[in-house]
N, CA, C and O atoms as a printed pandas DataFrame, in Angstrom:
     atom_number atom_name residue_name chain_id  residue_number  x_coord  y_coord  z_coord
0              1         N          UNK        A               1   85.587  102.609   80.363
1              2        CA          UNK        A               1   86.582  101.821   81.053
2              3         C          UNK        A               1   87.899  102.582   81.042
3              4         O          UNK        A               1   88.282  103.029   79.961
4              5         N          UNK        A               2   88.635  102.776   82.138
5              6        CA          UNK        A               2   90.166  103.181   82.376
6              7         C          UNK        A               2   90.763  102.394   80.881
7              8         O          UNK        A               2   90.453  101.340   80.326
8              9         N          UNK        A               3   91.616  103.322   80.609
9             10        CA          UNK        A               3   92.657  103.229   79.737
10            11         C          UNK        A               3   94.239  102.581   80.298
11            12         O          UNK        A               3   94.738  103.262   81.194
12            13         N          UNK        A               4   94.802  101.731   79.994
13            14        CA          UNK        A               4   95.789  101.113   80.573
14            15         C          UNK        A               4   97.175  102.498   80.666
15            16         O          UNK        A               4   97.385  103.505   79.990
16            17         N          UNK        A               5   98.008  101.748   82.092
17            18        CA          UNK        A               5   99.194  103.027   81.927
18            19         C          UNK        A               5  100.227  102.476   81.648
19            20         O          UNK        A               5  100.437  101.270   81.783
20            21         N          UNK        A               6  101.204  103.515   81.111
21            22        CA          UNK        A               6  102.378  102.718   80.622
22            23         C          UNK        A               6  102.992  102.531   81.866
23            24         O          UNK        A               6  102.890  103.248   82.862
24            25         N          UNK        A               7  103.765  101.301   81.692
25            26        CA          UNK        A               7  104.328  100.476   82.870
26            27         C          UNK        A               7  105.755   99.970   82.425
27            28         O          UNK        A               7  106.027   99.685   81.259
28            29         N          UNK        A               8  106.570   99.896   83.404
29            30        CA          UNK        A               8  107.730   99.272   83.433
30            31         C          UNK        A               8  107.317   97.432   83.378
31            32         O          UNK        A               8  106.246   96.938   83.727
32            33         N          UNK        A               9  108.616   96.646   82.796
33            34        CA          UNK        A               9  108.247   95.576   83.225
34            35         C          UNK        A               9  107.844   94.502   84.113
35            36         O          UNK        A               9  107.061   93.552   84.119
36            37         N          UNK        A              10  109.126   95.320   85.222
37            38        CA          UNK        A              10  108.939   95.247   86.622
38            39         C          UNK        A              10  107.594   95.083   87.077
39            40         O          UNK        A              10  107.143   94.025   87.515
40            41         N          UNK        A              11  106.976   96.133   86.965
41            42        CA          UNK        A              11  105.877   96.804   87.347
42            43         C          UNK        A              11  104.486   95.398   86.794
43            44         O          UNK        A              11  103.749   94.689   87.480
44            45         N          UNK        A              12  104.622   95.492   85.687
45            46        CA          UNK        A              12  103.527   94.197   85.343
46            47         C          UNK        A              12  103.899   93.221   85.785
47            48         O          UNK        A              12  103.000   92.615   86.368
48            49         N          UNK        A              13  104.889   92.717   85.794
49            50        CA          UNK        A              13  105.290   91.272   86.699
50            51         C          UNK        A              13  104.848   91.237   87.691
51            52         O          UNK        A              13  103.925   90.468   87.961
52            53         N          UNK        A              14  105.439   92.165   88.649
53            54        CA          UNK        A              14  104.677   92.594   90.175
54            55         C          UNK        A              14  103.282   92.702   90.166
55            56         O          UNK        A              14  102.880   92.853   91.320
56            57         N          UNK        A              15  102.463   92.690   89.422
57            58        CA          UNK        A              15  101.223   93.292   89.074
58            59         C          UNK        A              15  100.843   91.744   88.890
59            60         O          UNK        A              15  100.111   91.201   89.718
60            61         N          UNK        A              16  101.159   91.312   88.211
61            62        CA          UNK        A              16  100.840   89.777   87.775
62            63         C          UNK        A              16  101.387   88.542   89.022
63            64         O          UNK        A              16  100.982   87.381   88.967
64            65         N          UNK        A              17  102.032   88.868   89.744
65            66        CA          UNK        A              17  102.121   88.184   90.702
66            67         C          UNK        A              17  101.540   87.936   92.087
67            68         O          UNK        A              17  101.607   87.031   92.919
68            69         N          UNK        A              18  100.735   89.530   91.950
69            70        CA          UNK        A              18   99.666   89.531   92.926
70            71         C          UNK        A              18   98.697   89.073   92.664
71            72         O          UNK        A              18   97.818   88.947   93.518
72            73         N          UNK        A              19   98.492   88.563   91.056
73            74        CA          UNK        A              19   97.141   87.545   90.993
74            75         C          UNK        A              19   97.661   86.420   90.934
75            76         O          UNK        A              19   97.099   85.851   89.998
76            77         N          UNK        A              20   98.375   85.781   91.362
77            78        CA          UNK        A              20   98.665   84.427   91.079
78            79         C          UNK        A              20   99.411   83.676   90.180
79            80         O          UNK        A              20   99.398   82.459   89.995
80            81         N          UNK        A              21  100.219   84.759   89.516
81            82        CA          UNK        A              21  101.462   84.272   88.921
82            83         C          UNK        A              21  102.623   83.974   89.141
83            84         O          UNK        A              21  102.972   84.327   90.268
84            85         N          UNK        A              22  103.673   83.292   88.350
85            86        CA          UNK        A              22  105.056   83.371   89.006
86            87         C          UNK        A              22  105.555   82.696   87.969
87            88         O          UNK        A              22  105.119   81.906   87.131
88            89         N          UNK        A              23  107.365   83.586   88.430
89            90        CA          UNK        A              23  108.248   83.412   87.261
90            91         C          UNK        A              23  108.283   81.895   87.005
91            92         O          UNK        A              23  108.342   81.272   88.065
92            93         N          UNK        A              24  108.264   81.170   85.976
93            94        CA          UNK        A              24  108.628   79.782   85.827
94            95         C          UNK        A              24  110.551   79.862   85.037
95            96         O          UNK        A              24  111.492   79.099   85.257
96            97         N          UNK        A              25  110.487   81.029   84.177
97            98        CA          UNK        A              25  111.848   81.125   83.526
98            99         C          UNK        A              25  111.903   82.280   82.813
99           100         O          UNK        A              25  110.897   82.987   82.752
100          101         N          UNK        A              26  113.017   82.621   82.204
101          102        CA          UNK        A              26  113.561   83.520   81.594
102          103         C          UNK        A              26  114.662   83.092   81.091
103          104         O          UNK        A              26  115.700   82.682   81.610
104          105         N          UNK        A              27  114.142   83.308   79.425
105          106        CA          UNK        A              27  114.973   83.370   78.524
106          107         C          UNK        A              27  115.272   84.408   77.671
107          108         O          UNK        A              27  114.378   84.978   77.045
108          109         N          UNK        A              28  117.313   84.952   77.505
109          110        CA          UNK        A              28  117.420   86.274   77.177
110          111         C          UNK        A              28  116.298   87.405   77.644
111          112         O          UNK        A              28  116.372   87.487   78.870
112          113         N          UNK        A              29  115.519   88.100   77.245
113          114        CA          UNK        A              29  114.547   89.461   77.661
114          115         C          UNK        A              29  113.670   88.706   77.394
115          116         O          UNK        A              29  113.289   88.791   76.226
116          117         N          UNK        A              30  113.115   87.892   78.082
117          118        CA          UNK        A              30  111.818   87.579   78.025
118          119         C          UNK        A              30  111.753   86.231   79.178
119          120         O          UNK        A              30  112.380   85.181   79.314
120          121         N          UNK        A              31  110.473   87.010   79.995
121          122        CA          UNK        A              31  110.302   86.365   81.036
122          123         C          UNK        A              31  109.238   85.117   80.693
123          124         O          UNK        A              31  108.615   85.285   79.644
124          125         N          UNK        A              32  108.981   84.038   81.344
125          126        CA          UNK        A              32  107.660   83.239   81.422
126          127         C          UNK        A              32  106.744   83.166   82.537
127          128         O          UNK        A              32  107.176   82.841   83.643
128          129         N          UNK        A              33  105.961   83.337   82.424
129          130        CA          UNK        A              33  104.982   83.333   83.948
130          131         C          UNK        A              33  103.494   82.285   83.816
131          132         O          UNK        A              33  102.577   82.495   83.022
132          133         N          UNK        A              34  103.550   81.344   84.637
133          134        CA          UNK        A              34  102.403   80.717   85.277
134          135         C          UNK        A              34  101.640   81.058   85.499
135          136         O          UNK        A              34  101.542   82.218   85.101
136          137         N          UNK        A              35  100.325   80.504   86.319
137          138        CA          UNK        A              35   99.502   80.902   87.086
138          139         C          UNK        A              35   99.643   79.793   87.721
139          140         O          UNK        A              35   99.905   78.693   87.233
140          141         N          UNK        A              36   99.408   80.164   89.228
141          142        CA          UNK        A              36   99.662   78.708   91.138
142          143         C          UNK        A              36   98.604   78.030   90.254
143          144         O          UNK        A              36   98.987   77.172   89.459
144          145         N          UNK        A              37   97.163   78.383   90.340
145          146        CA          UNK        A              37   96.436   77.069   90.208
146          147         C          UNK        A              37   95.812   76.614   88.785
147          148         O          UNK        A              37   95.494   75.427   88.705
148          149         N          UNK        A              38   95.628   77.355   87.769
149          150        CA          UNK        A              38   95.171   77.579   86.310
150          151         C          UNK        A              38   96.330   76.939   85.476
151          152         O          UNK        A              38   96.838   77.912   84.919
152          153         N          UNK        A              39   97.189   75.543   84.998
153          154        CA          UNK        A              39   98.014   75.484   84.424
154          155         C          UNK        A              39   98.520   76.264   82.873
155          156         O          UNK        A              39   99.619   76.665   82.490
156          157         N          UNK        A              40   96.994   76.249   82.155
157          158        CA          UNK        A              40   96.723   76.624   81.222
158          159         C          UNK        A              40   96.699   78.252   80.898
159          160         O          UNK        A              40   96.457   78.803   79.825
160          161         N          UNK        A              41   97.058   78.887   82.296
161          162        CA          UNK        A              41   97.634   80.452   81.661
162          163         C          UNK        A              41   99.088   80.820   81.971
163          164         O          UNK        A              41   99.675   81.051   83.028
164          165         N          UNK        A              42   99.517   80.793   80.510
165          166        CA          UNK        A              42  100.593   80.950   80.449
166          167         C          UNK        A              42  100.854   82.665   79.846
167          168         O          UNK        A              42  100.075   83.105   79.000
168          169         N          UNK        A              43  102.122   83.623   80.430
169          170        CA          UNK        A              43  102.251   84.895   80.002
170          171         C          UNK        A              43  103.829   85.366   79.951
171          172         O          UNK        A              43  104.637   85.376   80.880
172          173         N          UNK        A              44  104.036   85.789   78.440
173          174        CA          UNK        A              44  105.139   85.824   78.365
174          175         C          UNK        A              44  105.452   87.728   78.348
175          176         O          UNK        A              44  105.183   88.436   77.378
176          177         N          UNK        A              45  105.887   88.089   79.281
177          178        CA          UNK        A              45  106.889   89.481   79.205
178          179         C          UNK        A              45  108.297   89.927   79.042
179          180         O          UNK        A              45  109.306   89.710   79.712
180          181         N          UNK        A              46  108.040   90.731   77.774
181          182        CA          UNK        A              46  109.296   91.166   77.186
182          183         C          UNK        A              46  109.695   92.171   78.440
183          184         O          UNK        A              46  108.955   92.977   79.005
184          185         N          UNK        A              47  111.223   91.851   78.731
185          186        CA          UNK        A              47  112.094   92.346   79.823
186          187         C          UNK        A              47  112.972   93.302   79.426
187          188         O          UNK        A              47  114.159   93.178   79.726
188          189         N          UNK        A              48  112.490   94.473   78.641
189          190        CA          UNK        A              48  113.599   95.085   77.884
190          191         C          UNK        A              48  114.284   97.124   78.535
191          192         O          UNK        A              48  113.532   97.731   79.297
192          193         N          UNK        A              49  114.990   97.482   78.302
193          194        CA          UNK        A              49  115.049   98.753   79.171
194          195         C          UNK        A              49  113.807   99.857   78.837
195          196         O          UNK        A              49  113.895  101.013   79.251
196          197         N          UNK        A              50  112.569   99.364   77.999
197          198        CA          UNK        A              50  112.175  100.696   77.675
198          199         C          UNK        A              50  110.562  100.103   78.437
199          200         O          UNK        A              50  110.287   98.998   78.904
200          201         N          UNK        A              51  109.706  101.383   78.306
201          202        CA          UNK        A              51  108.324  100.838   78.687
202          203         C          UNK        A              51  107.852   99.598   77.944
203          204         O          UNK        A              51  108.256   99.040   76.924
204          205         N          UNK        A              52  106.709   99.317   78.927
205          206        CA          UNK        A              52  105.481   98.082   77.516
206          207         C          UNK        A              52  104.612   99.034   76.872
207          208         O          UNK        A              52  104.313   99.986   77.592
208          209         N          UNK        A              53  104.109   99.035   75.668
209          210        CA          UNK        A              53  103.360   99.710   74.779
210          211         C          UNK        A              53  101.810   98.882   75.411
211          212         O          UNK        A              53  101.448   97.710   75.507
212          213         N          UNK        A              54  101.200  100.235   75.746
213          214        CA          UNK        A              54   99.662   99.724   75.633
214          215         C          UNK        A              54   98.962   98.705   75.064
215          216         O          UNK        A              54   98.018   98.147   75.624
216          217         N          UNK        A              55   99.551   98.312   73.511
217          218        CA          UNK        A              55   98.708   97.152   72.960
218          219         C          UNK        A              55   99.363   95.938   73.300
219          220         O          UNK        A              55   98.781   94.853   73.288
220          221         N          UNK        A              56  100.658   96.102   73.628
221          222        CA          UNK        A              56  101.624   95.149   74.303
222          223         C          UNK        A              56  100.701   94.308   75.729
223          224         O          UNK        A              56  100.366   93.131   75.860
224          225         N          UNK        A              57  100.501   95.550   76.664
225          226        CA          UNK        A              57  100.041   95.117   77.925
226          227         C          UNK        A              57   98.729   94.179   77.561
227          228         O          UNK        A              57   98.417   93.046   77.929
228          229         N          UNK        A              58   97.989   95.293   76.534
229          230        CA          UNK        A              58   96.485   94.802   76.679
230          231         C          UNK        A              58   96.863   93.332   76.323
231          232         O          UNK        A              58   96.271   92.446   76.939
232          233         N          UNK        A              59   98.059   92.890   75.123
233          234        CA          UNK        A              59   97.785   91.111   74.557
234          235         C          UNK        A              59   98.392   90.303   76.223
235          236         O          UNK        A              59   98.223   89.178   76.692
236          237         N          UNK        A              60   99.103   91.493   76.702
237          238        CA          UNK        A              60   99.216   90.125   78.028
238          239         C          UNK        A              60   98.366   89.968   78.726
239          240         O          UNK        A              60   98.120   88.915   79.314
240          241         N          UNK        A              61   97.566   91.302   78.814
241          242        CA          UNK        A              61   96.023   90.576   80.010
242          243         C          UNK        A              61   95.241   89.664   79.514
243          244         O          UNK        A              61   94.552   88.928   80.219
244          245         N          UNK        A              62   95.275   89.627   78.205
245          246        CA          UNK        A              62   94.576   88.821   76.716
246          247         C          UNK        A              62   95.136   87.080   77.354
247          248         O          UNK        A              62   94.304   86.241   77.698
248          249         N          UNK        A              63   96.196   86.901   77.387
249          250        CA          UNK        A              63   96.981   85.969   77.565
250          251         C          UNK        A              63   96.716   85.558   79.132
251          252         O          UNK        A              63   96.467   84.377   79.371
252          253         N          UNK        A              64   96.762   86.478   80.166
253          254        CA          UNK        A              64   96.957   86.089   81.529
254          255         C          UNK        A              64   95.347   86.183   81.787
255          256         O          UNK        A              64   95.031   85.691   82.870
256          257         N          UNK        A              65   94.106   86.787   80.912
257          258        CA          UNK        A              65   92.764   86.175   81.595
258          259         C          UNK        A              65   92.562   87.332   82.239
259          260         O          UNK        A              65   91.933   86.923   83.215
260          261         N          UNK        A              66   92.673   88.686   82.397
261          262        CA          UNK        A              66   92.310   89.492   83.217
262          263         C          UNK        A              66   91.834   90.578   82.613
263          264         O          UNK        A              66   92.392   90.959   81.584
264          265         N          UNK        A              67   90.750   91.262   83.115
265          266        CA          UNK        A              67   90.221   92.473   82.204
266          267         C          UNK        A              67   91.085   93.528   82.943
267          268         O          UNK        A              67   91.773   93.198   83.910
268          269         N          UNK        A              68   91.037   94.992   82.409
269          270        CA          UNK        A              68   91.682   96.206   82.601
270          271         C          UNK        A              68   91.193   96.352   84.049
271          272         O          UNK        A              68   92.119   96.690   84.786
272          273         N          UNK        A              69   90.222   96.227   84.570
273          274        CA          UNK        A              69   89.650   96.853   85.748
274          275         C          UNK        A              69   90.796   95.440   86.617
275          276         O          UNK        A              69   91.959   95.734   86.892
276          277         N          UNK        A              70   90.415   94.456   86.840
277          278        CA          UNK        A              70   91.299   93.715   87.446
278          279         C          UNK        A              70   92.703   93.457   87.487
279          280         O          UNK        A              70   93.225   92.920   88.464
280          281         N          UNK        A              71   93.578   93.946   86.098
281          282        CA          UNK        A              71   94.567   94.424   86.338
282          283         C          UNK        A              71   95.172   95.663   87.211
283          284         O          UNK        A              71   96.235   95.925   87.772
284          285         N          UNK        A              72   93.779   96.340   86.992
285          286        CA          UNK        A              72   94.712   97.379   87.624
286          287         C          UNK        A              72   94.578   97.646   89.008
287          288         O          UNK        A              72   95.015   98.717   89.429
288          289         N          UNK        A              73   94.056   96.863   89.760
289          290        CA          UNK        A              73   93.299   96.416   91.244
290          291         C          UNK        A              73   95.197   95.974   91.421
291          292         O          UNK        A              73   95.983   96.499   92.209
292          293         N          UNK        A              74   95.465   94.987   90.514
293          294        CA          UNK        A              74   96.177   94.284   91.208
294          295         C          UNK        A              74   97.701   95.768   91.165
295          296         O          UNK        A              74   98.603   95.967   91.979
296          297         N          UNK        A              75   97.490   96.223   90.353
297          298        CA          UNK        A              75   98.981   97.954   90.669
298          299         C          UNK        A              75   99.175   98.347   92.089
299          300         O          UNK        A              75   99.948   99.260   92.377
């Protein structure tokens, strides 16, 4: 299986919004994100100036329900 890439935050948000997420809020560096029809996935991204760390990303796909191959469909 592909190995995840390091990503801006930007970049996963955008990434996560093409599956069906969206901002609900942001508090200080840290965003909250939905899913339109799944109430129950909730994903929180740290908004900070530096990359996300690989094990970082992997607990948000952990969190948002998506394996590596389907994340990265959505890049």
């Amino acid at each position: 299986m592909a190995s995840l890439p390091i990503l801006k935050p930007k970049e996963v948000i955008r990434a996560l919004q093409r599956a069906g997420f969206y901002i609900d809020h942001q508090v200080g560096s840290h965003a909250r994100l939905f899913h339109q029809t799944n109430s129950h996935l909730r994903v929180t991204i740290p908004i900070h100036s530096r990359d996300i760390p690989q094990a970082t990303l992997s607990c948000i796909l952990k969190q948002a329900g998506l394996s590596k191959k389907e994340f990265l469909k959505y890049l």
